[in-house]
C-alpha positions as CSV (number, residue, x, y, z in Angstrom):
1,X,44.3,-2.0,25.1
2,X,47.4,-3.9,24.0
3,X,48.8,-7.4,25.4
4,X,51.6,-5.8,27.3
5,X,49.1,-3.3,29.1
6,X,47.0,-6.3,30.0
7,X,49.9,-9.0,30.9
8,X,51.8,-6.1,33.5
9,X,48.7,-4.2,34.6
10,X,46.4,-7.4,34.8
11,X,47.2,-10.7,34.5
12,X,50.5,-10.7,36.6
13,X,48.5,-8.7,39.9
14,X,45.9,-11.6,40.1
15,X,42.8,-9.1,39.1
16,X,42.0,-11.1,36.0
17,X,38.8,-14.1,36.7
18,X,38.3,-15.0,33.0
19,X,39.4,-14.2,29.4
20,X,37.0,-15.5,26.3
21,X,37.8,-14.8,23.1
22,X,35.7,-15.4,19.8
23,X,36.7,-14.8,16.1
24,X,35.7,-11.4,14.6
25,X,36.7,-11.0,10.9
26,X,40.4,-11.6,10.2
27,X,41.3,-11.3,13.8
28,X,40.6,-12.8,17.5
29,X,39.1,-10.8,20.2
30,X,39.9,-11.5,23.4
31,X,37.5,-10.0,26.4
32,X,39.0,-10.0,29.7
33,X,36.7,-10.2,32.9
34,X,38.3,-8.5,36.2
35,X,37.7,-9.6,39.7
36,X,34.7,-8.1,41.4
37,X,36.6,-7.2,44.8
38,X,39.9,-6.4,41.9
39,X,37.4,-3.6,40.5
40,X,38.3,-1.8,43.6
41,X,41.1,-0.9,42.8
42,X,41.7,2.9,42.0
43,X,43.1,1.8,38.3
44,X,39.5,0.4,37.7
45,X,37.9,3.6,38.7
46,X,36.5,4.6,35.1
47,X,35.3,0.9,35.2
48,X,33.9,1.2,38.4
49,X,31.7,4.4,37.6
50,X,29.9,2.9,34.8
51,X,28.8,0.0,36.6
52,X,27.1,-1.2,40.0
53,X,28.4,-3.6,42.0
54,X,25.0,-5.2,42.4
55,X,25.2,-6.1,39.2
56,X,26.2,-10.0,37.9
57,X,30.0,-10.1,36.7
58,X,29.1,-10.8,32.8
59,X,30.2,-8.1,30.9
60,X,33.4,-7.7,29.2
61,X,35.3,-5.1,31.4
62,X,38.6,-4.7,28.6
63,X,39.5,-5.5,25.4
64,X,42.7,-6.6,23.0
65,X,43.0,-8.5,19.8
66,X,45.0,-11.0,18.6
67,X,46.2,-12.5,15.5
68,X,44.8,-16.6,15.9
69,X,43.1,-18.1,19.0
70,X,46.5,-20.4,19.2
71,X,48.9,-17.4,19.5
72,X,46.8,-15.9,22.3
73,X,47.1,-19.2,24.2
74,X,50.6,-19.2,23.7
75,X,51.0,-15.9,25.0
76,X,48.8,-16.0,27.9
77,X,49.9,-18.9,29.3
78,X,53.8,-17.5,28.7
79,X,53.0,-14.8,30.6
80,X,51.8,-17.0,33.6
81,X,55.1,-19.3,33.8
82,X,55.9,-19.0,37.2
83,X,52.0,-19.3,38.2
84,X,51.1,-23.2,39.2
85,X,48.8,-24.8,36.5
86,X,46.1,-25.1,38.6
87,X,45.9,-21.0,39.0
88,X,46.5,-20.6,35.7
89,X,44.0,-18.6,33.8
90,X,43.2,-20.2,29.9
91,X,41.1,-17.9,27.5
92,X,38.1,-20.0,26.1
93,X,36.9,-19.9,23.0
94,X,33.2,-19.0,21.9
95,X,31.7,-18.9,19.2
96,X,30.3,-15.1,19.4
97,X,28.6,-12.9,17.2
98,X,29.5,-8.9,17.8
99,X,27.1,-6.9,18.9
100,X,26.9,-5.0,15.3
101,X,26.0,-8.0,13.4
102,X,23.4,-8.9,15.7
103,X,21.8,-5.7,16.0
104,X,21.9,-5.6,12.5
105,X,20.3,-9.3,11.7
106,X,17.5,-8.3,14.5
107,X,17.1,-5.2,12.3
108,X,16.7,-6.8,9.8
109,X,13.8,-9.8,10.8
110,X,11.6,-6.5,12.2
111,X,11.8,-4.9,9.1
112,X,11.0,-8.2,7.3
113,X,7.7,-8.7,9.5
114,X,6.4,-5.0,8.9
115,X,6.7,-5.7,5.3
116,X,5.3,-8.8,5.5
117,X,2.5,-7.7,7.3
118,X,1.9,-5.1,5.2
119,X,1.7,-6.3,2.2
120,X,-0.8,-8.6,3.5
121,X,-3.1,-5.7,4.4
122,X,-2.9,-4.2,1.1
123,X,-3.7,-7.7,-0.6
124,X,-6.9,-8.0,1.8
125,X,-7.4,-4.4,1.0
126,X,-7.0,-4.0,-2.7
127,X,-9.6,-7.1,-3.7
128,X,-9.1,-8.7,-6.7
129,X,-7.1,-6.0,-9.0
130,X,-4.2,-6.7,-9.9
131,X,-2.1,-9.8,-10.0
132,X,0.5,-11.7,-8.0
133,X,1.4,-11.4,-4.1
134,X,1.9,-8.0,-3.2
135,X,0.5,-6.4,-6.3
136,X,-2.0,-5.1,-4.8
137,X,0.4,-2.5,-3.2
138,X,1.0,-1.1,-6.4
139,X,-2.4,-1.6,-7.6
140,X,-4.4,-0.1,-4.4
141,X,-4.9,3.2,-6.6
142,X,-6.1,1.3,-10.1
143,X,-9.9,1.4,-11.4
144,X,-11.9,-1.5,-10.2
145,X,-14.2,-1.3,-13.3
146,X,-15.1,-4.6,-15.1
147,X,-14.4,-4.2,-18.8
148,X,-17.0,-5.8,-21.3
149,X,-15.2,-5.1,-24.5
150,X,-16.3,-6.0,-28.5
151,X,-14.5,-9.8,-28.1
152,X,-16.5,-10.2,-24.8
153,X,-19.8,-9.8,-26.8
154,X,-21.7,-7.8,-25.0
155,X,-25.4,-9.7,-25.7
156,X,-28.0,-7.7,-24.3
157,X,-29.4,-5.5,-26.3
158,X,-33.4,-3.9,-26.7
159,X,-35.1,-6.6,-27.6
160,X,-33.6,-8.2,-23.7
161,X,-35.4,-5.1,-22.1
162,X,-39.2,-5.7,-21.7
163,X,-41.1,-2.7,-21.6
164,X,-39.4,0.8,-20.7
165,X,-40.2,2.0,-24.3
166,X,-39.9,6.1,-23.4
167,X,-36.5,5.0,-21.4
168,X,-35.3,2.9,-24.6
169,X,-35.9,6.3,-27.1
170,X,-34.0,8.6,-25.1
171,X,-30.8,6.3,-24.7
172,X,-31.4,5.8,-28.7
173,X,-29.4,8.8,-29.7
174,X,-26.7,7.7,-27.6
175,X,-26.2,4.5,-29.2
176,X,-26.7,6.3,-33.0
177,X,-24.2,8.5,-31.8
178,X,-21.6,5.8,-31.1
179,X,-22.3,3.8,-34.1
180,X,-22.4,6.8,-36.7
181,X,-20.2,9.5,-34.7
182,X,-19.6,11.1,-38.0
183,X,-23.4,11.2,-38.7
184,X,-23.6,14.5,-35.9
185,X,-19.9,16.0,-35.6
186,X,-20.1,16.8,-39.3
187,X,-23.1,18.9,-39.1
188,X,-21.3,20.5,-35.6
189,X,-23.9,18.6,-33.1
190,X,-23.1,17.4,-29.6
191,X,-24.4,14.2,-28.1
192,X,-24.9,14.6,-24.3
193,X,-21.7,13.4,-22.3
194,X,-24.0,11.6,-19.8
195,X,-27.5,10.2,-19.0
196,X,-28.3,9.7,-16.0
197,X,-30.6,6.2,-15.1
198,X,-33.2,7.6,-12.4
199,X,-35.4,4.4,-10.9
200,X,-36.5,2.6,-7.9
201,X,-33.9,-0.7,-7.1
202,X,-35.0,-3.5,-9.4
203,X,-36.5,-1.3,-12.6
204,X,-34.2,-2.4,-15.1
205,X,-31.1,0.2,-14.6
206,X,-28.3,-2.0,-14.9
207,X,-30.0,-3.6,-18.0
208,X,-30.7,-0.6,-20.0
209,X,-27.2,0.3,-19.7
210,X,-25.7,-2.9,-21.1
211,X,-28.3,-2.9,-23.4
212,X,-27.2,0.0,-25.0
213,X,-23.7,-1.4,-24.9
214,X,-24.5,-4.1,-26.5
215,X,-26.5,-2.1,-29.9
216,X,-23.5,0.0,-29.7
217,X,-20.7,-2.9,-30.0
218,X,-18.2,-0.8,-27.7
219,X,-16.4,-1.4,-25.0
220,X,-18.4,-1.3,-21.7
221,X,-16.5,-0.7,-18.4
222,X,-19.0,-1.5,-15.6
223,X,-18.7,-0.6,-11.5
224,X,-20.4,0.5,-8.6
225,X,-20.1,4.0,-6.5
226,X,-18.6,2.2,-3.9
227,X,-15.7,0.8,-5.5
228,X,-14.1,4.1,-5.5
229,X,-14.1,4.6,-1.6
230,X,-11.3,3.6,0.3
231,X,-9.8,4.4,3.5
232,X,-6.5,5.6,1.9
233,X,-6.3,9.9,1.3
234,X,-6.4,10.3,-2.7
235,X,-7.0,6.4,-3.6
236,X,-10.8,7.3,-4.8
237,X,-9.0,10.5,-6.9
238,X,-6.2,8.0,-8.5
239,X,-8.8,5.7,-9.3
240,X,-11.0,7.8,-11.0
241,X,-7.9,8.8,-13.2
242,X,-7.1,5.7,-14.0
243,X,-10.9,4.8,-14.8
244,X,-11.0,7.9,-17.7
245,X,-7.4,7.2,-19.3
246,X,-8.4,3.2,-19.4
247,X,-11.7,4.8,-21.3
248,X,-10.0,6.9,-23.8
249,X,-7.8,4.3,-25.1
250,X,-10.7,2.0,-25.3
251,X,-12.6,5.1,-26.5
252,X,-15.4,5.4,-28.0
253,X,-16.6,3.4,-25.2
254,X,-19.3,3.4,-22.3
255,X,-18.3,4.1,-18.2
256,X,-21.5,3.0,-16.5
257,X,-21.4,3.8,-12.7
258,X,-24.2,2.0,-10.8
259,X,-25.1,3.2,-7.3
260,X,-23.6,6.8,-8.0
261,X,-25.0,8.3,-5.2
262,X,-21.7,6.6,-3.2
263,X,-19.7,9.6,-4.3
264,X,-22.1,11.8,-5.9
265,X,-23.5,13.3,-2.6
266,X,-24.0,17.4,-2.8
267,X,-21.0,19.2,-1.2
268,X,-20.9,21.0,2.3
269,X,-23.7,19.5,4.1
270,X,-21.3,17.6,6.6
271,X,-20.1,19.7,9.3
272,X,-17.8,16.9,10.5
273,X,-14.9,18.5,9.8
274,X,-12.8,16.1,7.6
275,X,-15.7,13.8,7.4
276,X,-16.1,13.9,3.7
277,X,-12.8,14.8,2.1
278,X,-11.7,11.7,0.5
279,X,-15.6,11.4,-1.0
280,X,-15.5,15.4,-2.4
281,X,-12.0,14.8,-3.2
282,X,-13.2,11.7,-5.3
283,X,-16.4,13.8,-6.7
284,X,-14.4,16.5,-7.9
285,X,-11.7,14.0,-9.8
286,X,-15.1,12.8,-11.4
287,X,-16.8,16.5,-12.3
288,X,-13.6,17.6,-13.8
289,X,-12.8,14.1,-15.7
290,X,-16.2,14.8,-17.0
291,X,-16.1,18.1,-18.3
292,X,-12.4,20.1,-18.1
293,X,-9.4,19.4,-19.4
294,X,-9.6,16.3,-19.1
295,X,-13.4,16.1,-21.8
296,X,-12.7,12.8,-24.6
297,X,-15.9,13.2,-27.0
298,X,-15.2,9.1,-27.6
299,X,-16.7,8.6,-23.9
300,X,-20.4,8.4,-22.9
301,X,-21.3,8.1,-18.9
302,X,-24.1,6.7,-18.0
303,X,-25.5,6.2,-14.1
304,X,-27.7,5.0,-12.3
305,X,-29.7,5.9,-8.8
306,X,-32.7,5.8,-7.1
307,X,-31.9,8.8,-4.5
308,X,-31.3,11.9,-7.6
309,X,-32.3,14.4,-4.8
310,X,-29.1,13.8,-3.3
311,X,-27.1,14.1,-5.8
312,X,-24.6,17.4,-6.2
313,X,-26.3,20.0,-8.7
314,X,-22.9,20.1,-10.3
315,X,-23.5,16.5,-11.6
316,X,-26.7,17.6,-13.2
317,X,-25.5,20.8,-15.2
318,X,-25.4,20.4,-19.0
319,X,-22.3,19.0,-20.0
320,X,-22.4,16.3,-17.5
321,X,-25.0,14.5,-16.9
322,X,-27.3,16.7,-18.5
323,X,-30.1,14.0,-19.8
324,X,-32.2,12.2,-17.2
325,X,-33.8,9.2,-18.0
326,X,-36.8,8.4,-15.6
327,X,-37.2,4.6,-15.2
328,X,-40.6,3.8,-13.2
329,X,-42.1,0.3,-11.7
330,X,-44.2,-2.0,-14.0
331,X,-47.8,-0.5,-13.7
332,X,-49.4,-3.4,-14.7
């Protein structure tokens, strides 16, 4: 609407209660308010349909712009000359926000507290890997593994383990193989990929495995089962992944998973039907790291459990962890 609409058609028949008008970019907007008993008026009627007289009088009914707040005084009050200054009408001046901008700035804070409060969930959820406040988003997906490499001097070695001298002879070759890897692969022999540590909780598992890290001077990356379960779809997968390519460039090296019965669980016995998809999804990133594509000589796996009977017979074919190492109780 222009002035001229709103000075004949308004202002000089009395139907106008108040004007305000508030800066909006380059320009003044002036919003005029009508007379409830005005909106009556047949002229009103597309007014009139799109609101209920019930309602309280304190939206905007019209519209026009002007160029400064001064020049629509000036003109306002020009057109109401021959009206007495006490029925004069005056447009005040607010200072108003359109409705755009503060749609957008309300926008705006709600996205700012979903993101806030998601990031904090991913920091509680990804534990201590990486670094730095909302790392953790990025990082939900990395290995967990704690690395014991050659300048961490790995210092357990045999002479640490007392007793277990059957278990100590079978990992031998293992640790022979690492130190003199030339020794076999010139005469075309194969050391076993894995071992797997078979014992009651408390026999010495953990040990044996560092031990043989630490005769072998090679990197060591230590974790548990459960650190690859997460609530996330794929996260155990990615992990995995990222576990095996941190290994080959540390390679040769030594991945010992304690507690592999977390993920190693045999296949189809759930009938929950999406019960165990993330943990087969995560078994079957770890059979095919193993052996596949995706085979580095440089790596040895060793594990360790005390429940082999429910372990996945895949785990257990040659190639994998084809060597088990029984580790019994004192029997003294």
């Amino acid at each position: 609407m222009n002035f001229q609409t709103f000075e004949s058609g308004m202002l000089k028949k009395g139907d106008v209660e108040k004007i305000v008008a508030y800066k909006n970019g380059d320009l003044v907007v002036a919003e005029v308010y009508i007379k409830k008993d005005s909106l009556s008026k047949p002229q009103y009627a597309n007014v009139r349909d799109k609101r209920s007289f019930n309602m309280a009088n304190d939206n905007a009914q019209f519209y026009f712009t002007d160029a400064s707040y001064e020049s629509l005084k000036q003109s306002v009050l020009a057109a109401q000359k021959d009206v007495p200054d006490a029925q004069k009408i005056q447009p005040a001046f607010e200072q108003h926000e359109s409705i755009f901008s503060s749609w957008l700035v309300q926008t705006l804070i709600m996205v700012a507290l979903f993101a806030g409060m998601w990031m904090l969930i991913m920091r509680k959820m990804g534990g201590g890997a990486g670094g730095g406040p909302g790392g953790q988003i990025f990082n939900i997906g990395k290995s967990k593994a704690t690395l014991f490499d050659k300048e961490a001097q790995v210092s357990v070695t045999f002479n640490d383990v007392a007793g277990l001298e059957e278990a100590k002879q079978e990992v031998m070759e293992i640790v022979d193989f690492l130190k003199n890897p030339k020794k076999y692969t010139n005469l075309g022999g194969k050391i076993p990929k894995g071992a797997l540590l078979i014992g009651s909780p408390g026999t010495g598992k953990t040990l044996l495995a560092k031990a043989v890290a630490g005769e072998a001077q090679v990197p060591f990356f230590s974790l548990s089962g459960s650190d690859f379960v997460e609530m996330f779809v794929g996260v155990g997968a990615s992990r995995v992944r990222d576990l095996f390519k941190q290994a080959k460039d540390k390679a040769p090296c030594i991945i010992f998973i304690d507690e592999i019965d977390a993920i190693g669980r045999a296949r189809g016995k759930n009938n929950i039907v999406g019960g165990n998809d993330e943990r087969e999804n995560t078994l079957n990133q770890l059979l095919v790291e193993m052996d596949g594509f995706g085979t580095d000589s440089g790596i040895i796996i060793l594990a360790a459990t005390n429940r082999p009977d429910v372990l996945d017979s895949a785990l257990m074919r040659p190639g994998r962890f084809d060597r088990q190492v029984s580790i019994d109780k004192p029997d003294l």
